[in-house]
N, C-alpha and C positions, 0 to 999 in steps of 0.2 A: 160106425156109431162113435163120436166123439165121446173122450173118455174124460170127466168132467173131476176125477181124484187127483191130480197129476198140477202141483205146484208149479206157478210159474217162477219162471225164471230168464235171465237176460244172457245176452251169450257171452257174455265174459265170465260169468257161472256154471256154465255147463261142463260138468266133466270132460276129460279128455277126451276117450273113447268117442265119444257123442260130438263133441265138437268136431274132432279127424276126420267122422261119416256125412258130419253136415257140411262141413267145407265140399269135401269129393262131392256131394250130392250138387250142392250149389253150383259147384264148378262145370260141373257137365250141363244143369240148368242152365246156368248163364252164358252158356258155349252156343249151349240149343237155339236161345232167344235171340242171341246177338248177331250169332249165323246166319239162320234162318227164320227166326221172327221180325226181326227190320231190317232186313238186308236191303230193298230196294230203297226204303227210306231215309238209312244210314250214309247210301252209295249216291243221293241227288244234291244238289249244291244247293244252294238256295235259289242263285238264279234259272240252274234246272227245275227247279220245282217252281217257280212262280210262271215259267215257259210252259209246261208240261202240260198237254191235253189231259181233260180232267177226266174224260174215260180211261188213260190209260192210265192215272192216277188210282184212278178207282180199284182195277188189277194189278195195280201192286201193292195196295193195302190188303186186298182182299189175298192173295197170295200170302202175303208174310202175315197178315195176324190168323185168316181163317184157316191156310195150310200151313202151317209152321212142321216141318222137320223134327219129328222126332227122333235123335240120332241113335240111343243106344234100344230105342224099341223099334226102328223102322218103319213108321207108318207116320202119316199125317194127321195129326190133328190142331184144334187151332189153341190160341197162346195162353188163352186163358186154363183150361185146358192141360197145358203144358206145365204153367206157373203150382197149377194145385197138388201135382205130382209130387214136385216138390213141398207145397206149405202145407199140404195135412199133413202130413208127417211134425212139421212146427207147431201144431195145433193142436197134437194132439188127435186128431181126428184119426190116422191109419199109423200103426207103430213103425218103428224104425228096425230095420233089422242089422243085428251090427254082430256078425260071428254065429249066425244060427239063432241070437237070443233076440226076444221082441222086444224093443222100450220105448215108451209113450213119452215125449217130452210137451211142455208149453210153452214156447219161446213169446216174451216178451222184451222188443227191441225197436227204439224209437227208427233203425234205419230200414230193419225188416217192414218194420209200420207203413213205412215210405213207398217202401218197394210194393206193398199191397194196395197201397192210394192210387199209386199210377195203374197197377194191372187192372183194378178196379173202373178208374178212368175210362180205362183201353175196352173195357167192357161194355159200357154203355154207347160204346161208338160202333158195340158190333150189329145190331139190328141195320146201324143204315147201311153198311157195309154189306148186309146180308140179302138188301134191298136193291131195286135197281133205278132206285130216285136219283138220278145226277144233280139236280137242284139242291136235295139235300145233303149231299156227298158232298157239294162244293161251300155250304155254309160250313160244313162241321173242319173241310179238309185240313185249316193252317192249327190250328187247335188239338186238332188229331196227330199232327207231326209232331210239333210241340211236347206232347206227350209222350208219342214215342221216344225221341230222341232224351227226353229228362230220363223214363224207365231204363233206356241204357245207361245212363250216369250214375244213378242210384243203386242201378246193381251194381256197377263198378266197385261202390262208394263202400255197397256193402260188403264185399268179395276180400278187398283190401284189408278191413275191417278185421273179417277171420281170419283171416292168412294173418293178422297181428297178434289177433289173441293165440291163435295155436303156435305164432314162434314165441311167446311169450310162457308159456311150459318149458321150453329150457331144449327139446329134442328134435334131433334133426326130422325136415319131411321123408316119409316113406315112401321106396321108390317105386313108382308104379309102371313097368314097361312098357303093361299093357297097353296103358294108355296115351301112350308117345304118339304115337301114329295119329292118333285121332286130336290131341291139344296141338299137333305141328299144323295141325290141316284147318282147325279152329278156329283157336283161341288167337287172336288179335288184339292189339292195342286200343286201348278209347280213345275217338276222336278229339281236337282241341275243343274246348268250350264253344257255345254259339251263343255268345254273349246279347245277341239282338232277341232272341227268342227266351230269354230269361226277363229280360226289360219289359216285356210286352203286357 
């Protein structure tokens, strides 16, 4: 039940604490997504994808948005999905637990905004994805990639973002072991710009 008491706020506002658990949260988020949410779309050139049999185009949309990797829960499910794990908790809609205690935050952020436009996008392309129309698969496909490929920049955009506001507290990052193993195996760098699909 979204909890409708709970002032917004933008993320350079956000308490420490809250900020610390949203980064970690995001970070594993956008590990998840960029992994295994567009992996095959991230890994095709341009001219591989304009070669690319558009059936087998088809599965590998349908693989990285409808099965996306769930890493720290182990199971598949698809990205959208994935992405709300994350933003109810921003919304307010499911608390955040941070030490045993629950806190409802309401993040308002023009880049979070962003990052909801596109998951949102990526949304409406899942019916035909979920469909077995290849006529319509091939109207939506350069559009569809388009998207994908912005949703990784944006999260980038946003990632960067917090990691600025939280060195901006003054204290060193917290080291987390645990999670060595699994950001070595991850987390990668963003592609360069695809400055043709931005033009379009």
């Amino acid at each position: 039940m979204p909890l409708t008491q709970v002032e917004p706020q933008t993320l350079a506002q956000m308490p420490f604490k809250v900020l610390d658990e949203t980064l970690r949260q995001l970070r594993s988020t956008r590990n998840d997504i960029i992994r295994y949410g567009v992996w095959n779309t991230r890994n095709l050139t341009d001219d591989e994808f304009n070669h690319a049999d558009d059936r087998k185009l088809l599965g590998y949309f349908r693989q990285d948005l409808l099965e996306t990797r769930f890493l720290s829960k182990g199971r598949r499910i698809d990205l959208i999905q994935l992405w709300h794990w994350f933003d109810d908790q921003m919304t307010g809609t499911e608390p955040m637990l941070i030490n045993g205690e629950e806190l409802f935050v309401n993040v308002q952020d023009k880049d979070l905004d962003k990052v909801r436009k596109r998951v949102a996008e990526i949304q409406s392309f899942l019916p035909t994805l979920r469909g077995d129309d290849l006529e319509a698969f091939k109207r939506v496909k350069y559009k569809l990639r388009r998207t994908v490929l912005r949703l990784t920049y944006d999260l980038h955009h946003l990632f960067k973002r917090l990691e600025k506001h939280r060195k901006n507290f003054g204290g060193p990052m917290p080291p987390r072991p645990e999670r060595v193993p699994l950001e070595a195996a991850i987390d990668m760098p963003e592609p360069p710009p695809i400055d043709e699909h931005d033009e379009e």
